[in-house]
Backbone of each chain as ProteinMPNN parsed JSONL, in Angstrom:
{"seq_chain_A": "XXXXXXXXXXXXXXXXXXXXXXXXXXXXXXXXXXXXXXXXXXXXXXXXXXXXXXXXXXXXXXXXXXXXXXXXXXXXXXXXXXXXXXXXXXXXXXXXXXXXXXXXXXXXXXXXX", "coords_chain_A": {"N_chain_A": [[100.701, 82.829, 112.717], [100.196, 85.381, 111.369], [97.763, 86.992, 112.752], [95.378, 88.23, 112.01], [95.8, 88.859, 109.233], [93.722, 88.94, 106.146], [92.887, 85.46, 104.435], [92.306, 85.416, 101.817], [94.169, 87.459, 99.854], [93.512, 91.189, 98.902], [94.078, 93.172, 98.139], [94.659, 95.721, 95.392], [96.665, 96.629, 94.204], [100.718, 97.658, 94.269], [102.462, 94.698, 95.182], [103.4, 93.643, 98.821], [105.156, 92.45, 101.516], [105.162, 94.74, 103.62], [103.113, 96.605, 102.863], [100.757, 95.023, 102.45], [100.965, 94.341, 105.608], [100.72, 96.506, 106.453], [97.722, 96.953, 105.067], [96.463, 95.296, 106.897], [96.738, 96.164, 109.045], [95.103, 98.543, 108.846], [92.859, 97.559, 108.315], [92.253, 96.304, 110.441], [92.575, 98.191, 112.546], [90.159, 100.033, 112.038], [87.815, 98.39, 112.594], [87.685, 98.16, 114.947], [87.757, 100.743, 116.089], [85.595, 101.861, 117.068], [85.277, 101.004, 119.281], [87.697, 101.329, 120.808], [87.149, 104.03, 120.993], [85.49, 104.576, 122.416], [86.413, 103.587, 124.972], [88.523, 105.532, 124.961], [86.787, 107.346, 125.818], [85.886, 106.681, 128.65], [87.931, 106.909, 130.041], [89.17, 109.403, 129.696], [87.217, 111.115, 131.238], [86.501, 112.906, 133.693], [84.549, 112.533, 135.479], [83.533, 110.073, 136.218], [83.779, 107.679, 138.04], [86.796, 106.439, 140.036], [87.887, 103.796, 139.711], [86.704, 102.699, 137.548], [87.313, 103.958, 135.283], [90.05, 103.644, 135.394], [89.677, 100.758, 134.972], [88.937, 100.815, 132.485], [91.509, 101.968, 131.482], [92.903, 100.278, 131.159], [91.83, 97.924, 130.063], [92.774, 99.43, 127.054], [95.382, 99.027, 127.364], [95.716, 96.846, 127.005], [94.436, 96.132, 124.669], [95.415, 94.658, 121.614], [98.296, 95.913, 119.195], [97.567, 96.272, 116.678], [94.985, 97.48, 116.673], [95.745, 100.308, 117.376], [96.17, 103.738, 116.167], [98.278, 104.568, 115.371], [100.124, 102.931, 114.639], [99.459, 102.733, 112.269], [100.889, 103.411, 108.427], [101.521, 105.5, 106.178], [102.01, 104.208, 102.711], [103.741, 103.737, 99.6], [101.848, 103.224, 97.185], [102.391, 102.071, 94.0], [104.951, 101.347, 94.916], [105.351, 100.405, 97.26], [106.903, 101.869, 99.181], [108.15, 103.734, 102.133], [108.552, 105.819, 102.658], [109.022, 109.321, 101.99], [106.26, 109.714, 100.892], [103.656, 111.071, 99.057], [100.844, 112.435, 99.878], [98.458, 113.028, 99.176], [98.315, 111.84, 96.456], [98.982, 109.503, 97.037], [101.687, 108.12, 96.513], [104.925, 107.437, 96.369], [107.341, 109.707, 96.2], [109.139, 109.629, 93.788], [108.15, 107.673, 92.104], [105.722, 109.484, 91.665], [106.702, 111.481, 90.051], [107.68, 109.564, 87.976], [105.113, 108.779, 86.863], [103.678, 111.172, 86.71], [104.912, 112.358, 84.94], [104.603, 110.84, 82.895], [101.947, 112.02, 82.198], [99.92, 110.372, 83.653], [98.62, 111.002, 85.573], [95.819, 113.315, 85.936], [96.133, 116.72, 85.584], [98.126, 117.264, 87.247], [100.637, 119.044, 86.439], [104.338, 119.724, 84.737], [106.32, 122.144, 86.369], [107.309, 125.194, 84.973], [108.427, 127.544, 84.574]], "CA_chain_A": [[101.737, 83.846, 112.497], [99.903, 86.35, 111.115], [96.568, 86.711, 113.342], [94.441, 89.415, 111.434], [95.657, 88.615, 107.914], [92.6, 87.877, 105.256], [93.098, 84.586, 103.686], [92.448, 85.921, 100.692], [94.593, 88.88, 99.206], [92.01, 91.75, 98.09], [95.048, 94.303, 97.507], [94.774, 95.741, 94.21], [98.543, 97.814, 93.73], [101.717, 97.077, 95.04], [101.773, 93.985, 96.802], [104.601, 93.686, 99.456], [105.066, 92.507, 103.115], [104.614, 95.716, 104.522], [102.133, 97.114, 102.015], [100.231, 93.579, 103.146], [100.559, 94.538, 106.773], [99.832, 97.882, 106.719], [96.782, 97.012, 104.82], [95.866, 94.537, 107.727], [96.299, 97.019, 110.403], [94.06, 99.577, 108.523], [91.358, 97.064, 108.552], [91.928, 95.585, 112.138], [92.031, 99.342, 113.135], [88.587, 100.709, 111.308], [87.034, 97.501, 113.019], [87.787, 98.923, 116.678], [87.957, 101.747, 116.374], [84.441, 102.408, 117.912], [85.631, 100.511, 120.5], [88.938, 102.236, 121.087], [87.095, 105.688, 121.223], [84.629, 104.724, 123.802], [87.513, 102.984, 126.208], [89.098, 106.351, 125.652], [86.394, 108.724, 126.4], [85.941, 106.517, 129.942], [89.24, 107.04, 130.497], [89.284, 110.233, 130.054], [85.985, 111.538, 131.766], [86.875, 112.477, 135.124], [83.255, 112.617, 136.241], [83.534, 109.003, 136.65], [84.556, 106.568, 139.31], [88.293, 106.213, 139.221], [87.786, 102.373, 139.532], [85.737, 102.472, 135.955], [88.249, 104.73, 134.67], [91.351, 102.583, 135.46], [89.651, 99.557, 134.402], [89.055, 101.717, 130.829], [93.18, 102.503, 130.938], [93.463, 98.786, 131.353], [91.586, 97.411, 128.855], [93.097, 99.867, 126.328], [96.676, 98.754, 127.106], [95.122, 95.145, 126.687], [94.319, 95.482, 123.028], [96.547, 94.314, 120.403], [99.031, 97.229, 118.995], [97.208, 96.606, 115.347], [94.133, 98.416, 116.968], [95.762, 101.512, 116.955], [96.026, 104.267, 114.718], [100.076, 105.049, 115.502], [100.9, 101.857, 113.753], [99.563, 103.22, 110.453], [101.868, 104.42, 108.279], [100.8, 105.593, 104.709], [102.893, 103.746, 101.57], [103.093, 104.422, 98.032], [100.362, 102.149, 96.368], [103.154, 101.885, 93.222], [106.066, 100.383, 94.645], [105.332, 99.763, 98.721], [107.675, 102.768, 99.851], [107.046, 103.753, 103.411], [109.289, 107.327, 102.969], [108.786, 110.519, 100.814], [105.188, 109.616, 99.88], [102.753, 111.992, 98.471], [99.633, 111.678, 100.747], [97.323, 113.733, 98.126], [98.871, 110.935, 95.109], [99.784, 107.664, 97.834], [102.546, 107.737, 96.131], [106.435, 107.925, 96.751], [108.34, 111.119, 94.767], [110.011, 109.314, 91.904], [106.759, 106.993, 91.596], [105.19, 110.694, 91.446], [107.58, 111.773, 89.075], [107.087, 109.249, 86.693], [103.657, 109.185, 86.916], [103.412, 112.415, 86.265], [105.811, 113.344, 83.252], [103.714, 109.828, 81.503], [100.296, 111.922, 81.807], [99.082, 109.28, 84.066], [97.9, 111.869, 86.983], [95.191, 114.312, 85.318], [95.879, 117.735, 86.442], [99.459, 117.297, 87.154], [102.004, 119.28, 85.141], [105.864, 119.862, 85.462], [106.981, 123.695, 86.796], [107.637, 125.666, 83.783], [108.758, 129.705, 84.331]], "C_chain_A": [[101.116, 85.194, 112.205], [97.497, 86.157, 111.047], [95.597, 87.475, 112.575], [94.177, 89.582, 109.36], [94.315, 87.936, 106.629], [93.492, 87.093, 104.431], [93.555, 84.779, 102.906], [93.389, 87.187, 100.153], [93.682, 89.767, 98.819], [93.573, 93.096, 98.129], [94.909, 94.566, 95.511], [95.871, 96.757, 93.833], [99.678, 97.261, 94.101], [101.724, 95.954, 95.931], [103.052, 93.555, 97.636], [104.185, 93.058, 100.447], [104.196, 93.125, 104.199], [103.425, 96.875, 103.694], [101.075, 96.023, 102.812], [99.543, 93.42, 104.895], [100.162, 95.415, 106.984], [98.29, 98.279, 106.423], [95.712, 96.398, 105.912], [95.147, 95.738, 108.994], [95.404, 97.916, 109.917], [92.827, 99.032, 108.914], [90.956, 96.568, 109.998], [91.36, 97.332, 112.755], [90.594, 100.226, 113.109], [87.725, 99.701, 111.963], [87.277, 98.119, 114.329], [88.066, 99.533, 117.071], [86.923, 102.557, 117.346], [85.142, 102.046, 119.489], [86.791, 101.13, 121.662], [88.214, 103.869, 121.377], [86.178, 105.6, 122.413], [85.408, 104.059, 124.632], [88.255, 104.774, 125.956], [88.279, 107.421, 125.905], [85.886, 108.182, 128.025], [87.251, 107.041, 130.518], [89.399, 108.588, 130.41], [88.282, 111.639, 130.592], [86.317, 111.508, 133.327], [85.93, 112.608, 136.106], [82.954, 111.227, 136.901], [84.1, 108.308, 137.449], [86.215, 106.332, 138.913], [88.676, 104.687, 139.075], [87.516, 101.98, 137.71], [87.118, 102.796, 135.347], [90.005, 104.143, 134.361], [91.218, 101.32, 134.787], [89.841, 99.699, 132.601], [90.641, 101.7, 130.082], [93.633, 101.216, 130.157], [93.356, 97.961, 130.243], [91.839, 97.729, 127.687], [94.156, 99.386, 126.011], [96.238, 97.355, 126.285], [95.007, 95.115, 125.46], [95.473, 95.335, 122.232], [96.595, 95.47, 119.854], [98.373, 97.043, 117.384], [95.887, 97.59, 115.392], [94.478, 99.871, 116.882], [96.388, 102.456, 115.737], [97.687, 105.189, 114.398], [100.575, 103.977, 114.784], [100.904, 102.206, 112.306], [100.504, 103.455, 110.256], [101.497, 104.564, 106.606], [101.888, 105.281, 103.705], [102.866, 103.895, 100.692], [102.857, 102.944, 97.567], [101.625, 101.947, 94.832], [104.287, 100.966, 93.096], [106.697, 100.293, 96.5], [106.568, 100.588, 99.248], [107.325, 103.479, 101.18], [107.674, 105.761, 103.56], [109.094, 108.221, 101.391], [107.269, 109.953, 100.398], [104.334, 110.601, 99.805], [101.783, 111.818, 99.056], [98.565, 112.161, 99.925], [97.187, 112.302, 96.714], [99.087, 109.685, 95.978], [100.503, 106.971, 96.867], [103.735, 108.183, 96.25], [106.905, 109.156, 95.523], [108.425, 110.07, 94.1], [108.755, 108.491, 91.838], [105.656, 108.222, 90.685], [105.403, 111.25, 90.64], [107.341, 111.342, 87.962], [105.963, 109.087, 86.231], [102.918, 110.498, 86.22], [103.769, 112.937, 84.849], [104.709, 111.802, 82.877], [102.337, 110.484, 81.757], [99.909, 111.207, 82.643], [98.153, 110.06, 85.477], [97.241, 113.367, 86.316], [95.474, 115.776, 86.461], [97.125, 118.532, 86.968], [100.332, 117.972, 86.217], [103.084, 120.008, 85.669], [105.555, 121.323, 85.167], [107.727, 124.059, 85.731], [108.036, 127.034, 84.196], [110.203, 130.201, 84.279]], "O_chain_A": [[101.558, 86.152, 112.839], [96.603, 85.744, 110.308], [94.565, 86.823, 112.741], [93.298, 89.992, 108.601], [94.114, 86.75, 106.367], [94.487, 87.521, 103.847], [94.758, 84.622, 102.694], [92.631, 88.156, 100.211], [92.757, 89.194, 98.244], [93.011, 94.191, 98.127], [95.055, 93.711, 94.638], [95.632, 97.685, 93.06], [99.547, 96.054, 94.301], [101.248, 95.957, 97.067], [103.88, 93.007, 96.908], [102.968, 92.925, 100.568], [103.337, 92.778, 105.009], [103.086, 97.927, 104.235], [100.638, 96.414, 103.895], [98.53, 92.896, 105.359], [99.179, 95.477, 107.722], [97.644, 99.193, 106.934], [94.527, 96.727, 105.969], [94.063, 96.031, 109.5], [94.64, 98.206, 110.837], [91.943, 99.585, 109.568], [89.855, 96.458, 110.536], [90.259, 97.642, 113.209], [90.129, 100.91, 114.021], [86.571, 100.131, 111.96], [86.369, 98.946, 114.416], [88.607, 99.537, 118.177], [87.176, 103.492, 118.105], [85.383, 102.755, 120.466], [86.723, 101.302, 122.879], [88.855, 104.743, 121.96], [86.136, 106.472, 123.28], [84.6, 103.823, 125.53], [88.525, 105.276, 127.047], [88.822, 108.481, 126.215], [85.486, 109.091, 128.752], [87.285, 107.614, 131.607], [89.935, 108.993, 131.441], [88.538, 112.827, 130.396], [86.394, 110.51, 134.044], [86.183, 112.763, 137.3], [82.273, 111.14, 137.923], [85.317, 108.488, 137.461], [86.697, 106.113, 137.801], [89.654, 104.352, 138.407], [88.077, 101.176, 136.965], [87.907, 101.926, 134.979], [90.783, 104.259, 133.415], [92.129, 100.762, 134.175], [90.509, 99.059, 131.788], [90.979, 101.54, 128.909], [94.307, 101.04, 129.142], [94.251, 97.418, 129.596], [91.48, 96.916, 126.835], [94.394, 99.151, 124.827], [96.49, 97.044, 125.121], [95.435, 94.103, 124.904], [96.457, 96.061, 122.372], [95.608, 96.201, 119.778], [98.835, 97.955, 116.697], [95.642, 98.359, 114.461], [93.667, 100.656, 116.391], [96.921, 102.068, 114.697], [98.032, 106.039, 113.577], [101.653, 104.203, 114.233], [101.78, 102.1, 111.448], [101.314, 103.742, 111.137], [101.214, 103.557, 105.958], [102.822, 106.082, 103.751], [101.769, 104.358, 100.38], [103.525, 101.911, 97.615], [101.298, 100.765, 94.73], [104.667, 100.234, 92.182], [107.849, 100.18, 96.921], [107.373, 99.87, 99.842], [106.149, 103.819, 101.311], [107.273, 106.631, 104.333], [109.052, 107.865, 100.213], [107.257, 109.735, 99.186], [104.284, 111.159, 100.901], [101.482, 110.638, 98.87], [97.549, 111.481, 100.071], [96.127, 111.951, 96.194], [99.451, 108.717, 95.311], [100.313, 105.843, 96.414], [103.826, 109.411, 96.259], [106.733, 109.247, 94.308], [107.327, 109.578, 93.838], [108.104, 109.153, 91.03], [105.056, 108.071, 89.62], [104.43, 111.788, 90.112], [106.942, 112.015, 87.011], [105.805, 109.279, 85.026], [101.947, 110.651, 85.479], [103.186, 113.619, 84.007], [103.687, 112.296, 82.401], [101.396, 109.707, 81.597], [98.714, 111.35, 82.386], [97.225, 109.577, 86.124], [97.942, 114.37, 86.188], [95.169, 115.882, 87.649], [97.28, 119.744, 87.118], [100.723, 117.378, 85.213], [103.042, 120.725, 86.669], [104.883, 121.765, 84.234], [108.735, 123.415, 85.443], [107.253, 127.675, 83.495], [110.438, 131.402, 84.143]]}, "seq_chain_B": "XXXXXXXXXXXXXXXXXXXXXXXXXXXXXXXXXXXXXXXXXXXXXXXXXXXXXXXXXXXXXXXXXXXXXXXXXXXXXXXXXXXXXXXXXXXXXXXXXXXXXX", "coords_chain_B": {"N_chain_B": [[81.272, 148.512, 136.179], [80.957, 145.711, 138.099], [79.548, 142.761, 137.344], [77.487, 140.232, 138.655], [78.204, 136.761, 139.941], [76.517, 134.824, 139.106], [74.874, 135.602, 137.437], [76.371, 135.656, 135.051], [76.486, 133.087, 135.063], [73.917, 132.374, 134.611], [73.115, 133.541, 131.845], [75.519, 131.434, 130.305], [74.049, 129.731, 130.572], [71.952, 129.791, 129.08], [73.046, 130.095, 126.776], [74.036, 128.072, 126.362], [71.681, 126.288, 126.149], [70.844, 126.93, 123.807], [72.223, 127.122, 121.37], [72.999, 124.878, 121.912], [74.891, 123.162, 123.019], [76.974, 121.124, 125.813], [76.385, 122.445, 129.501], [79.031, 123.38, 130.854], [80.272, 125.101, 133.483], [82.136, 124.655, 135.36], [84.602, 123.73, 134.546], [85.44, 121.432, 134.191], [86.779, 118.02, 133.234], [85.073, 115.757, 131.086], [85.737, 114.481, 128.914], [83.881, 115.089, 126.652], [85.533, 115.332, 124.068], [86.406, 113.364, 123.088], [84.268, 112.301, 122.02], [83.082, 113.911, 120.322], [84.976, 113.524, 118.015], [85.213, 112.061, 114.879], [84.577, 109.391, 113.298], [87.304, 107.324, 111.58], [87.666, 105.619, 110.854], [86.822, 104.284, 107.705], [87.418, 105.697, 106.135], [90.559, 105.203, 106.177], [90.359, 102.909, 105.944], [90.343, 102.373, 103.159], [92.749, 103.095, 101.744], [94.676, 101.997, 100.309], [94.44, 100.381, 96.889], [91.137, 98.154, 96.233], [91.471, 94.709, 95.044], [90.251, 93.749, 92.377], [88.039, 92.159, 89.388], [89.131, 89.51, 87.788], [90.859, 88.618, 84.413], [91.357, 86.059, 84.582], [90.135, 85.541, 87.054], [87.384, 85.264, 86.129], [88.268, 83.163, 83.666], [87.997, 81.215, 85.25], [85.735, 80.743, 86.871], [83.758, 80.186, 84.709], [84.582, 77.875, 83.217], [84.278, 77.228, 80.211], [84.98, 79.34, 78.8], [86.481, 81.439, 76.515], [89.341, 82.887, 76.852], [92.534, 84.709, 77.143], [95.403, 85.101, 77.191], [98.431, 86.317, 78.104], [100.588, 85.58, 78.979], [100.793, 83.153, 79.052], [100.51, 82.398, 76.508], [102.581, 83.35, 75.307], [104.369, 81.587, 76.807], [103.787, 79.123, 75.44], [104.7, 79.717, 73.042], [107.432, 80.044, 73.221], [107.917, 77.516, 73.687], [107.318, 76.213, 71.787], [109.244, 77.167, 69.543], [111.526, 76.067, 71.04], [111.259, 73.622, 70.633], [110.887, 73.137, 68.08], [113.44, 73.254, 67.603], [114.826, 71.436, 68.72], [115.689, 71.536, 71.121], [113.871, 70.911, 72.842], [111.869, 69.456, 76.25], [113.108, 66.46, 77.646], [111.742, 63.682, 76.751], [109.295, 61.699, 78.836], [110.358, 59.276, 81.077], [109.723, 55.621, 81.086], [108.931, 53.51, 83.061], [106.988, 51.058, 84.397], [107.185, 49.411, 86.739], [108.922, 50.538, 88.314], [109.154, 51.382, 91.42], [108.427, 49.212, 92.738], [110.192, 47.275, 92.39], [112.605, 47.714, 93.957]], "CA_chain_B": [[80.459, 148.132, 137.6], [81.144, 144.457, 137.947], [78.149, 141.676, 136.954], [77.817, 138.829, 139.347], [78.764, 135.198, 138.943], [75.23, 134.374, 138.999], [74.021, 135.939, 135.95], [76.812, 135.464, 134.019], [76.29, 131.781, 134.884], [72.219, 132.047, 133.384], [73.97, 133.706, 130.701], [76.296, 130.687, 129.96], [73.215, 128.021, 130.349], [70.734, 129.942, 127.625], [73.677, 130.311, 125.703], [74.232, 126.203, 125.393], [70.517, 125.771, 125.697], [70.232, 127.845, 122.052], [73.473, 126.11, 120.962], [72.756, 123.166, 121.753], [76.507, 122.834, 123.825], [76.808, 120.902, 127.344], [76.63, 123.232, 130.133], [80.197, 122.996, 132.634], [81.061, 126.012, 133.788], [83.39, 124.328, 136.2], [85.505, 123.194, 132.799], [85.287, 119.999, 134.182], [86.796, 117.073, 131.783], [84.253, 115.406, 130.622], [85.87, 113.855, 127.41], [83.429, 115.05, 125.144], [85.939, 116.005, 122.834], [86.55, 112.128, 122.031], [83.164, 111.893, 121.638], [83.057, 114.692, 119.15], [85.742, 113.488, 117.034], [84.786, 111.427, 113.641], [85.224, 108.223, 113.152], [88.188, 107.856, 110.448], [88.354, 104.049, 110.139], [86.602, 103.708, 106.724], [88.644, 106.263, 104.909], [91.683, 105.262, 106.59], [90.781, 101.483, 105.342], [90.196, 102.542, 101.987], [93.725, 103.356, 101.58], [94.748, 100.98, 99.054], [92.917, 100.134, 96.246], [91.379, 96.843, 96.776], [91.705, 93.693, 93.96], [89.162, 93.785, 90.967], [88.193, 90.936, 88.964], [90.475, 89.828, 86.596], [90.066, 88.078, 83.402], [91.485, 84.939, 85.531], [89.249, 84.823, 88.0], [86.636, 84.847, 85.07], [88.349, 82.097, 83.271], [88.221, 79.795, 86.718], [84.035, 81.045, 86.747], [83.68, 80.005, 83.367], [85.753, 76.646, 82.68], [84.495, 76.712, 78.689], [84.795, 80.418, 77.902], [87.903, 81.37, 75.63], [89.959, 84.316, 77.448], [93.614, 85.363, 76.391], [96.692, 84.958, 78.541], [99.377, 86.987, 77.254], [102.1, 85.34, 79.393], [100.992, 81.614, 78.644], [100.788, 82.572, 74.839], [104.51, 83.732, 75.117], [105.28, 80.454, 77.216], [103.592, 77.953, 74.213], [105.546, 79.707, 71.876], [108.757, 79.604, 73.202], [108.062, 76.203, 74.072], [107.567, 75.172, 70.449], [110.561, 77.329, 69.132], [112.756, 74.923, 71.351], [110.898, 72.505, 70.393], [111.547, 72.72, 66.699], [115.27, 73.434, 67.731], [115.531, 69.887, 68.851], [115.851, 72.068, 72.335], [113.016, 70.94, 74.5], [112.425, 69.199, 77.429], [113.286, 65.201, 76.75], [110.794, 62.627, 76.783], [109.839, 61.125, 80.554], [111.154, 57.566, 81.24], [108.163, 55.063, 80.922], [109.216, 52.504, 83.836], [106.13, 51.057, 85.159], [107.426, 48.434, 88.017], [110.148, 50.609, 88.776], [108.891, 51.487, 92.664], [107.862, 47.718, 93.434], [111.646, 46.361, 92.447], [113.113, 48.581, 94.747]], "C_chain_B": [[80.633, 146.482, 137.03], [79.482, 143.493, 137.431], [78.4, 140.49, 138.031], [77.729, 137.758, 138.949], [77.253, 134.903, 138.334], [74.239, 134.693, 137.648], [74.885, 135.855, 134.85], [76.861, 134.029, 133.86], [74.7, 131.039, 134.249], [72.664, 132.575, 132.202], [74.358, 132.352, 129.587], [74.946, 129.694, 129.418], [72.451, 128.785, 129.524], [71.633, 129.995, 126.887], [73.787, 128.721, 125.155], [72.862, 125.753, 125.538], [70.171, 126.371, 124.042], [71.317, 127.204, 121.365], [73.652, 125.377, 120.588], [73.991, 122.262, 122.591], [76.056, 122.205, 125.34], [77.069, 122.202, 128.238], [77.878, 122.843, 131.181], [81.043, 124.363, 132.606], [81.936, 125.807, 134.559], [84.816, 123.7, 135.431], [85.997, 121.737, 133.333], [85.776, 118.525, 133.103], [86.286, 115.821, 131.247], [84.443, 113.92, 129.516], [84.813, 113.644, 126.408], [84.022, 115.377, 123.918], [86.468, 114.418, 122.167], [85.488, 111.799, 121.242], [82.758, 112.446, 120.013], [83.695, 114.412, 117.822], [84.915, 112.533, 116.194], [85.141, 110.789, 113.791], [85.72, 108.228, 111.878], [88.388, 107.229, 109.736], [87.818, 103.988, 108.686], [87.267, 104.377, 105.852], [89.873, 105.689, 105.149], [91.684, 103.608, 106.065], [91.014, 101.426, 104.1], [91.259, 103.386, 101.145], [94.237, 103.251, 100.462], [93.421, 100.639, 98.373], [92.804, 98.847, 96.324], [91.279, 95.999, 95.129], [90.264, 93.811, 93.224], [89.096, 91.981, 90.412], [89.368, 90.55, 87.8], [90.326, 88.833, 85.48], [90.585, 86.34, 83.775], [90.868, 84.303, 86.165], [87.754, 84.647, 87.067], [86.617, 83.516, 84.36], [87.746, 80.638, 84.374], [86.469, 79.982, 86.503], [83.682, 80.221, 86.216], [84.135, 79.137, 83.056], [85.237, 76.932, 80.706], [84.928, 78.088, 78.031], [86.736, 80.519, 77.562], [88.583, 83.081, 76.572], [91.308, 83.959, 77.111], [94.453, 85.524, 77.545], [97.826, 85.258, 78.243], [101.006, 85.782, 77.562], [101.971, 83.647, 79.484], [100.781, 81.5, 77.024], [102.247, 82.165, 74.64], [105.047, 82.287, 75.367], [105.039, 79.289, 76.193], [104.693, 78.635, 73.3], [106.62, 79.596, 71.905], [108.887, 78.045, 73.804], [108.027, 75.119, 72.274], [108.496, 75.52, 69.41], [111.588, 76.321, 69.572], [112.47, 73.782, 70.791], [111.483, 71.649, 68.871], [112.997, 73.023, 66.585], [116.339, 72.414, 68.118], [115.923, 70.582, 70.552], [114.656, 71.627, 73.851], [113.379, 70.005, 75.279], [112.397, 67.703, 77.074], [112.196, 64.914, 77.476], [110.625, 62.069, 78.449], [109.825, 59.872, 80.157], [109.845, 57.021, 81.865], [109.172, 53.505, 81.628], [108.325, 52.269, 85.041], [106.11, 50.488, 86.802], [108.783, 49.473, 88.645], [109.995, 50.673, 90.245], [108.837, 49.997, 93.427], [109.388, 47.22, 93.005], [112.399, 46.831, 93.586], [112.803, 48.3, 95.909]], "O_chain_B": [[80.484, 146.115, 135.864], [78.422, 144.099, 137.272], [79.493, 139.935, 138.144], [77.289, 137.491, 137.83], [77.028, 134.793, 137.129], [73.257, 134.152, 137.14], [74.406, 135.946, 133.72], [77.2, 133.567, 132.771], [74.4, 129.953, 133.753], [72.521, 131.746, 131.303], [73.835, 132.165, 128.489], [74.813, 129.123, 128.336], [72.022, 127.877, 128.811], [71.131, 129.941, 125.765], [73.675, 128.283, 124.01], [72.704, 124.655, 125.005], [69.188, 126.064, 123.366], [70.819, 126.54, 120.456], [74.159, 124.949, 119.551], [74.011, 121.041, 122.746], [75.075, 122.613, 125.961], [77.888, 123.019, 127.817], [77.705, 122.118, 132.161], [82.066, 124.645, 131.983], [82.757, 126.719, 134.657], [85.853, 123.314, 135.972], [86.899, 121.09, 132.799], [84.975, 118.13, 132.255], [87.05, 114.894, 130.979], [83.778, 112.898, 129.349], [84.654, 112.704, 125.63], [83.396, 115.655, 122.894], [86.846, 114.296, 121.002], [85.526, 111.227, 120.153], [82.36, 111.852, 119.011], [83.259, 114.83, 116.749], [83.879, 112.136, 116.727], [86.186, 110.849, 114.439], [85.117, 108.818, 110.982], [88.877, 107.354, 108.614], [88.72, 103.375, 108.115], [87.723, 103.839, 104.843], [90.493, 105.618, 104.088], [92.749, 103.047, 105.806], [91.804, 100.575, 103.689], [90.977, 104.126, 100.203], [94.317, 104.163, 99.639], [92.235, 100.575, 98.695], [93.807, 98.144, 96.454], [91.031, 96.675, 94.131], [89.243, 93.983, 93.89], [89.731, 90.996, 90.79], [90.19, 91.241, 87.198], [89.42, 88.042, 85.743], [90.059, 85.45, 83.106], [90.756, 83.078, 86.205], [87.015, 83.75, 87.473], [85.624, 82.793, 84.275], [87.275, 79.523, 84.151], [85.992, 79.085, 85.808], [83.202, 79.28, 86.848], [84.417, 79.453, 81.9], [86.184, 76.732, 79.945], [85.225, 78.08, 76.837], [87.731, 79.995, 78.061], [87.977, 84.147, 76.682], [91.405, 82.794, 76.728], [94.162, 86.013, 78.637], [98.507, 84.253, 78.038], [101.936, 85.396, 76.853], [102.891, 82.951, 79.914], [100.933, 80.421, 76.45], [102.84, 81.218, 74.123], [105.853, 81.732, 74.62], [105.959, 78.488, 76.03], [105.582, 77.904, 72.865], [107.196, 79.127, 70.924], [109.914, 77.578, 74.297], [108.442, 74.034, 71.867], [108.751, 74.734, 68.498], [112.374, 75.783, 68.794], [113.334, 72.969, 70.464], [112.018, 70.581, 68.57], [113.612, 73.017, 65.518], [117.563, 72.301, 68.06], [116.607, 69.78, 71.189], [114.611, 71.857, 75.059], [114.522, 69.556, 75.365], [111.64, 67.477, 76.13], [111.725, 65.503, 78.449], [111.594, 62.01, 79.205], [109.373, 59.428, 79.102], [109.119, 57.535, 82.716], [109.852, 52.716, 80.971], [108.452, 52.756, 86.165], [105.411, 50.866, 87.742], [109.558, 48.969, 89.458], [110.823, 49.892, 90.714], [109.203, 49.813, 94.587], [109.635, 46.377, 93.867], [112.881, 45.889, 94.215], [113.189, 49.009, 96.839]]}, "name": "protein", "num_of_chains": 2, "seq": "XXXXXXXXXXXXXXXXXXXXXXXXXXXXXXXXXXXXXXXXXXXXXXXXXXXXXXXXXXXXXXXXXXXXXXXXXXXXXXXXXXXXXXXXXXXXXXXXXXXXXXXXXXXXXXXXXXXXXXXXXXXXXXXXXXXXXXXXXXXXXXXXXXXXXXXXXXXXXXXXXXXXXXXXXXXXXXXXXXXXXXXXXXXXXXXXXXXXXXXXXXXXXXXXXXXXXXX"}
């Protein structure tokens, strides 16, 4: 069911579904990614044979959709939110929010004037 | 007064021989600009933070060492509040042949 999943859990925040999968695809993706960048610089090198070059397209479609880097999607590490998150904090507003007013984010302080 | 192609094309090539740049004055596409890009995967894995040890996976290490379990503390104690409340769980039924009559 779930081809790429480690056994083991190694998440240390939120642990969800899609926190779970998103963590998968990060790691499937960072693993072939070399791979993925040299299928697309054949592919898009037009010094080369258009045979090579097609076979390049080919084998790109061919990989599994966890290879690429459009599946990401960045979540808040707090409470596995996939909308409004903070990409500086990887964390959702109101996670951000409270986070913030408890002190817990050095540096952080509420808009005062 | 115009310059001809020709020298503005020795031009171009000492300019990416000092550079260090490919020479294509025909702007040719090449796809060195995939080449160029960074690879992103290890920040981009290092997203989440990953699992630590925990004073759990210590205990399991360790079978004799003494470690502290907040939420099986809580569960002995409300297990021996019911207990002395005449509330716990009853006694199990001590019927050794019962499978073989059956």
């Amino acid at each position: 069911m779930a081809p790429f999943r480690a056994k083991k859990l190694d998440l240390g925040c939120f642990v969800n579904v899609m926190t779970m999968r998103d963590h998968t695809k990060r790691k499937v993706f960072a693993e072939n990614e070399v791979e993925r960048q040299a299928l697309r610089y054949i592919t898009r090198n037009t010094t080369l044979p258009q045979r090579v070059r097609a076979q390049a397209q080919l084998q790109l479609t061919q990989m599994n959709c966890y290879t690429r880097y459009t599946q990401i999607k960045n979540r808040c590490v707090m409470g596995g939110k996939g909308r409004g998150v903070l990409k500086d904090f990887r964390m959702s507003r109101f996670q951000f929010r409270i986070n913030a007013l408890r002190a817990n984010l050095p540096g952080v302080k509420k808009a005062n004037w | 007064m115009a310059v001809p192609r020709g020298r503005i094309l020795d031009l171009a090539k000492v300019q990416c021989r000092i550079f260090n740049t490919t020479f294509n004055p025909d702007g040719l596409r090449t796809g060195n600009k995939i080449l160029r890009q960074r690879l992103k995967g290890a920040s981009i894995a290092d997203y989440y933070p990953r699992r630590g040890p925990t004073t759990r996976d210590l205990a399991r290490l360790y079978p004799g060492l003494e470690t502290y379990n907040d939420y099986e503390e809580e569960r002995f104690e409300h297990i021996q509040i019911t207990k002395s409340r005449g509330k716990g769980s009853p006694p199990k039924k001590r019927e050794p042949n019962q499978f073989k009559k059956k």
